[in-house]
C-alpha positions in Angstrom: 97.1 46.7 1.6 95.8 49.6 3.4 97.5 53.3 3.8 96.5 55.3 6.7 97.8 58.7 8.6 100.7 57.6 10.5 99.7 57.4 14.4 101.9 57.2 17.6 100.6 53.8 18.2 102.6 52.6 14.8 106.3 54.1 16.7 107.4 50.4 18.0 106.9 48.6 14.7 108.0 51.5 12.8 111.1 51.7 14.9 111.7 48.1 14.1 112.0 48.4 10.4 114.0 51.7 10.8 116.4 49.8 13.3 116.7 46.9 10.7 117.4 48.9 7.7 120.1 51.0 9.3 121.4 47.0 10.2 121.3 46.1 6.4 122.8 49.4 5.2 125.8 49.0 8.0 126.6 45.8 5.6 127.3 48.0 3.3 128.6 51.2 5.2 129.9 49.9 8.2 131.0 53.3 9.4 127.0 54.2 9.9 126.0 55.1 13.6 125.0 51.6 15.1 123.1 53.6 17.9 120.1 53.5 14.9 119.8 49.9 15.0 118.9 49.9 18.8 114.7 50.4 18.9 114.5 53.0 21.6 116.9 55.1 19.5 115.0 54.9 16.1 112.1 55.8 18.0 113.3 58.6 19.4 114.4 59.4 16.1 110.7 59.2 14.3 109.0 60.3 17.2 111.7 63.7 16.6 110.5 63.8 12.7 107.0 63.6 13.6 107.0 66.9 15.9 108.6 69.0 13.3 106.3 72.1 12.7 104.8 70.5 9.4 106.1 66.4 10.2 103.1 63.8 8.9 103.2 61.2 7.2 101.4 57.8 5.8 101.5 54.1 7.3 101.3 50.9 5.0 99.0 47.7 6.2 98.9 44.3 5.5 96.5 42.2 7.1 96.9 44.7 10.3 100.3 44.4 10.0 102.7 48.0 9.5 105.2 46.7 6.2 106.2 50.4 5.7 105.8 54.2 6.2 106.5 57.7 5.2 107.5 60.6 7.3 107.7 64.0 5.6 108.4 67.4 6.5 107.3 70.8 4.9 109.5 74.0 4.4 107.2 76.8 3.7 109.3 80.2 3.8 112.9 79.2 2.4 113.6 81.9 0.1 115.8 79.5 -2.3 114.4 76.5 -1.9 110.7 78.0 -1.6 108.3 75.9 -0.5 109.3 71.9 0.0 108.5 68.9 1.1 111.3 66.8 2.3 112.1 62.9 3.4 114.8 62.5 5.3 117.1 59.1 5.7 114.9 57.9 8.9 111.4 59.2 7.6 111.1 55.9 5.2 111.6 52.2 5.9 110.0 49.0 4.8 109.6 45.4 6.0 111.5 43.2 3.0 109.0 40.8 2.7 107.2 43.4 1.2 109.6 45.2 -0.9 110.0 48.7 -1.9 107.4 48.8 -4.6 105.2 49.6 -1.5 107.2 53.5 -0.9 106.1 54.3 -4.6 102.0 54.1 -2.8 103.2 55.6 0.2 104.2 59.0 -1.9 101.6 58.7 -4.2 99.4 59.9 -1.1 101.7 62.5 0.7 102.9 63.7 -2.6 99.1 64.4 -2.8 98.9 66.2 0.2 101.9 68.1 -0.3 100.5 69.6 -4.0 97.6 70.2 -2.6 99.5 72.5 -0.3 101.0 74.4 -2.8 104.8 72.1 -2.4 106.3 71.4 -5.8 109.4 70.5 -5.0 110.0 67.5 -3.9 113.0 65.7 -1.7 114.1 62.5 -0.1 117.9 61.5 1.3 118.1 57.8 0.1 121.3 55.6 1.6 123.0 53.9 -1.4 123.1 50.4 0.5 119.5 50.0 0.0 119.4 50.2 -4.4 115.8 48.9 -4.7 114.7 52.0 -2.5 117.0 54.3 -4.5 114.9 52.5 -7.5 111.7 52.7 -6.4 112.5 56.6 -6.1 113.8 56.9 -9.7 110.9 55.5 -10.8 108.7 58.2 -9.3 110.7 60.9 -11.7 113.2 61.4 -8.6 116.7 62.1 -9.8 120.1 62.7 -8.6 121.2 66.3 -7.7 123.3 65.8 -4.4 125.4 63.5 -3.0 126.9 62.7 0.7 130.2 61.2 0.9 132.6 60.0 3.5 136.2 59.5 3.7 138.0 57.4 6.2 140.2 59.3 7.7 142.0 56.2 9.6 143.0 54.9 6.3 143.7 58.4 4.7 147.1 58.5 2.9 147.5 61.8 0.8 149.5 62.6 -2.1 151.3 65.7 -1.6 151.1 67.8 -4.7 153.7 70.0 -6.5 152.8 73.5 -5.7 154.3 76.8 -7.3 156.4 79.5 -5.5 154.1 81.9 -3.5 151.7 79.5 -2.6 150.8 79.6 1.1 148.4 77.4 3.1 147.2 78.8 6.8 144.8 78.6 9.1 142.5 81.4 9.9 142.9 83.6 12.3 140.0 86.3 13.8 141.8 89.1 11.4 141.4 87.2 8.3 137.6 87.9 8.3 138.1 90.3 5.0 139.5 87.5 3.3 136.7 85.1 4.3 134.2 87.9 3.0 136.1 88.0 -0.5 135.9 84.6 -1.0 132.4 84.0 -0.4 131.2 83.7 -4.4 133.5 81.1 -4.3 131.0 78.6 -4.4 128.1 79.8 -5.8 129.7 81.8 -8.8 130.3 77.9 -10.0 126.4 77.1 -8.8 124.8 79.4 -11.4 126.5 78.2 -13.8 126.2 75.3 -16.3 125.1 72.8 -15.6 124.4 73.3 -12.2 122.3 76.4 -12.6 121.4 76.5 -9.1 120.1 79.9 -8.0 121.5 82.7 -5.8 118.9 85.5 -4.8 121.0 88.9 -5.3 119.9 90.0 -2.0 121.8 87.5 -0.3 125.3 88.2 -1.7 125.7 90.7 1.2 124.5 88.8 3.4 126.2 85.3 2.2 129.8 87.6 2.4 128.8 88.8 6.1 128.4 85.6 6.9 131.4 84.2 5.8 133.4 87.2 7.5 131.9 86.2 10.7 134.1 82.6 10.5 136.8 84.1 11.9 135.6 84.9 15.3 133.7 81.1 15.1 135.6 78.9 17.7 133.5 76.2 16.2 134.7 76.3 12.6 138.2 75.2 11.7 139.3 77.5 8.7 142.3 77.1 6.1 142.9 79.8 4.0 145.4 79.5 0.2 147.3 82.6 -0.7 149.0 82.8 -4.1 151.1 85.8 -4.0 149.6 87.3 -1.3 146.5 87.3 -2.7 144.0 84.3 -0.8 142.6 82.4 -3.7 141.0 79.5 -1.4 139.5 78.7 1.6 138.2 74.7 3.1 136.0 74.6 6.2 135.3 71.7 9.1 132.8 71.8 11.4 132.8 68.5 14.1 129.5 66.7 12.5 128.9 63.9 15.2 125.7 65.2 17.2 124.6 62.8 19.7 121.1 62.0 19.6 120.9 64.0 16.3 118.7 62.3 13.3 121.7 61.8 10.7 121.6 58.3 10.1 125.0 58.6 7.9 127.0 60.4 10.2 129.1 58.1 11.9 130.7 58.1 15.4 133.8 61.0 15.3 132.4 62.2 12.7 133.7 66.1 11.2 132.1 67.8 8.4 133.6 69.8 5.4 131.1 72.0 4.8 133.1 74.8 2.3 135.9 74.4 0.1 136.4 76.1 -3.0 139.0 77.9 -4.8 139.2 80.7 -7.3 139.1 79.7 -11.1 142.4 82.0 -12.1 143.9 79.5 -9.2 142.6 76.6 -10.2 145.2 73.7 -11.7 148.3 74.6 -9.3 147.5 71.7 -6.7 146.2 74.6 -4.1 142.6 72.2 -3.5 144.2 69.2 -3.2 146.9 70.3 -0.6 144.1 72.3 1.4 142.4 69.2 1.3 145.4 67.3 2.7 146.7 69.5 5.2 143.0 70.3 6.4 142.2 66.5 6.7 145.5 65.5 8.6 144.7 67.8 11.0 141.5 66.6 11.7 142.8 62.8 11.7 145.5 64.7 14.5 142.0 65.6 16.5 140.9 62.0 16.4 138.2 62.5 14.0 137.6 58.8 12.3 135.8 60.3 9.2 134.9 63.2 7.0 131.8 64.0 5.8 131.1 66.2 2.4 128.8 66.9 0.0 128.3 68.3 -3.4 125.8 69.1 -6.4 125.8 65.8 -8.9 125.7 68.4 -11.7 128.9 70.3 -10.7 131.4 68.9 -12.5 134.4 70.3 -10.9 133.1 68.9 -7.6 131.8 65.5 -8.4 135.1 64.7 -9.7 137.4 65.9 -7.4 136.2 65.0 -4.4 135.7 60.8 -5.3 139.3 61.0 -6.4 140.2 62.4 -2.6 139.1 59.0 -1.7 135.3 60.0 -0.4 132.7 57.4 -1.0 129.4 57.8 -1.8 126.6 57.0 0.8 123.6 58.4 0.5 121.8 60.7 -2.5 119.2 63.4 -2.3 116.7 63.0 -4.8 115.1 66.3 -6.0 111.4 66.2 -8.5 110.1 69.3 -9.5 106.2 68.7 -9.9 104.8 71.1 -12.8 102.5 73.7 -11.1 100.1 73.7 -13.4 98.6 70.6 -12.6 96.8 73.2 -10.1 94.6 74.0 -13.0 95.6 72.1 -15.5 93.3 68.6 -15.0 92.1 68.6 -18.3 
């Protein structure tokens, strides 16, 4: 076996295997975008992840043959995630024959290049239809810290909950920006925490609450807002997710996102997420969306137990290594 740089001339056979794994993993998640499994469209796809700013990656021979590659990008200037190298669904495939023993070389090289360049932190979006790739990743010291998950909304049948007087669910409305700007530590007030411990810079608090504020005058964003006695104690979130031509090989067709939902802890027990969660979803069944799309941390508890009991699946895992910086200077 040989690894070289990845070149344009390896796009047709590369598209190949990426057009045959999205066929495998549509065995499993038939809701996937089929438009992946067509050649021209996988190309277009890697030939999109190659002219990133920082896109490379490494190609795996046998006998002349391609039986695998790696597509990575770099982010460079995040100021949470600080510098990264990322894999994303369609910048890894391999040819069966050869199994996935062959991804663990493949990284072994643009892990290289990436510590080389200062990039610690490692990530790669793994589908949960292939679980010798998600294997083969484990195996590198990649774990588990988010997960994608997908409801179908054309089989969604909610429970509605018991709720307590003065509980009111609403949508949001382009006065409601103060309340949107109150609730914006929703989220990340859990984060910090055990055992998620995820950061939050302080000097985006002001800017995370301006944001927020700012959903109310976003035609784009469908907003649902929980009052408990006048006071709002929650807020959920959708954003329409399908993106034609876009490089999310789990998103299927009529597709919306949740991207926000939380509630406040002294709120918390009273039924307010789950009936957000239905009334929110219903309406976006009543828009012809087919599925929902969310995601959560692994290691937030409150999350990654609520939102599998809502009846969303599973389907794909970001796998997060932290490499220990002093191997800079640390070689013994």
């Amino acid at each position: 076996m040989k690894i070289i740089p990845f070149e344009d001339a390896l796009l047709p056979k590369a598209a190949e295997l990426l057009a045959k794994q999205q066929s495998r993993q549509r065995a499993t998640f038939p809701e996937l975008p089929a438009r992946f499994e067509e050649r021209q469209v996988a190309q277009q796809t890697l030939t999109g992840l190659l002219q990133r700013k920082y896109g490379s990656g490494f190609a795996a021979l046998e006998g002349g043959h391609l039986i695998a590659y790696l597509i990575g990008d770099r982010i460079v200037d995040n100021p949470v995630w600080g510098r990264g190298g990322w894999v994303h669904s369609a910048g890894c495939a391999y040819d069966t024959q050869a199994g996935a023993e062959v991804i663990r070389d493949l990284y072994a090289v643009l892990g290289a290049q990436w510590v080389a360049q200062g990039i610690f932190n490692h990530f790669v979006l793994v589908n949960l239809g292939d679980p010798g790739l998600i294997q083969a990743w484990h195996s590198l010291s990649f774990g588990i810290e988010q997960i994608h998950g997908l409801l179908d909304l054309e089989e969604y049948q909610p429970e509605r909950p018991q709720l307590a007087d003065g509980i009111v669910i609403r949508r949001a409305g382009q006065a409601d920006g103060p309340y949107l700007a109150e609730l914006s530590d929703v989220i990340w007030r859990v984060q910090v925490q055990a055992p998620v411990w995820a950061v939050m810079i302080a000097e985006a608090v002001q800017e995370t609450a301006a944001g927020w504020a700012k959903l109310a005058d976003d035609e784009q964003a469908m907003v649902w807002l929980a009052f408990m006695d006048g006071r709002a104690v929650g807020v959920q979130v959708y954003w329409a997710a399908d993106r034609a031509g876009g490089n999310d090989l789990h998103i299927p067709d009529r597709c919306v996102h949740l991207s926000v939902a939380g509630t406040w802890e002294e709120a918390r027990g009273q039924g307010i997420s789950r009936l957000m969660t239905q009334v929110g979803l219903s309406e976006m069944r009543s828009l012809d969306f087919r599925c929902c799309e969310a995601d959560w941390r692994s290691t937030n508890l409150l999350a990654s137990r609520f939102w599998p009991r809502r009846g969303f699946r599973p389907v794909v895992y970001r796998l997060a290594r932290r490499v220990d910086q002093r191997i800079t200077w640390a070689g013994g």
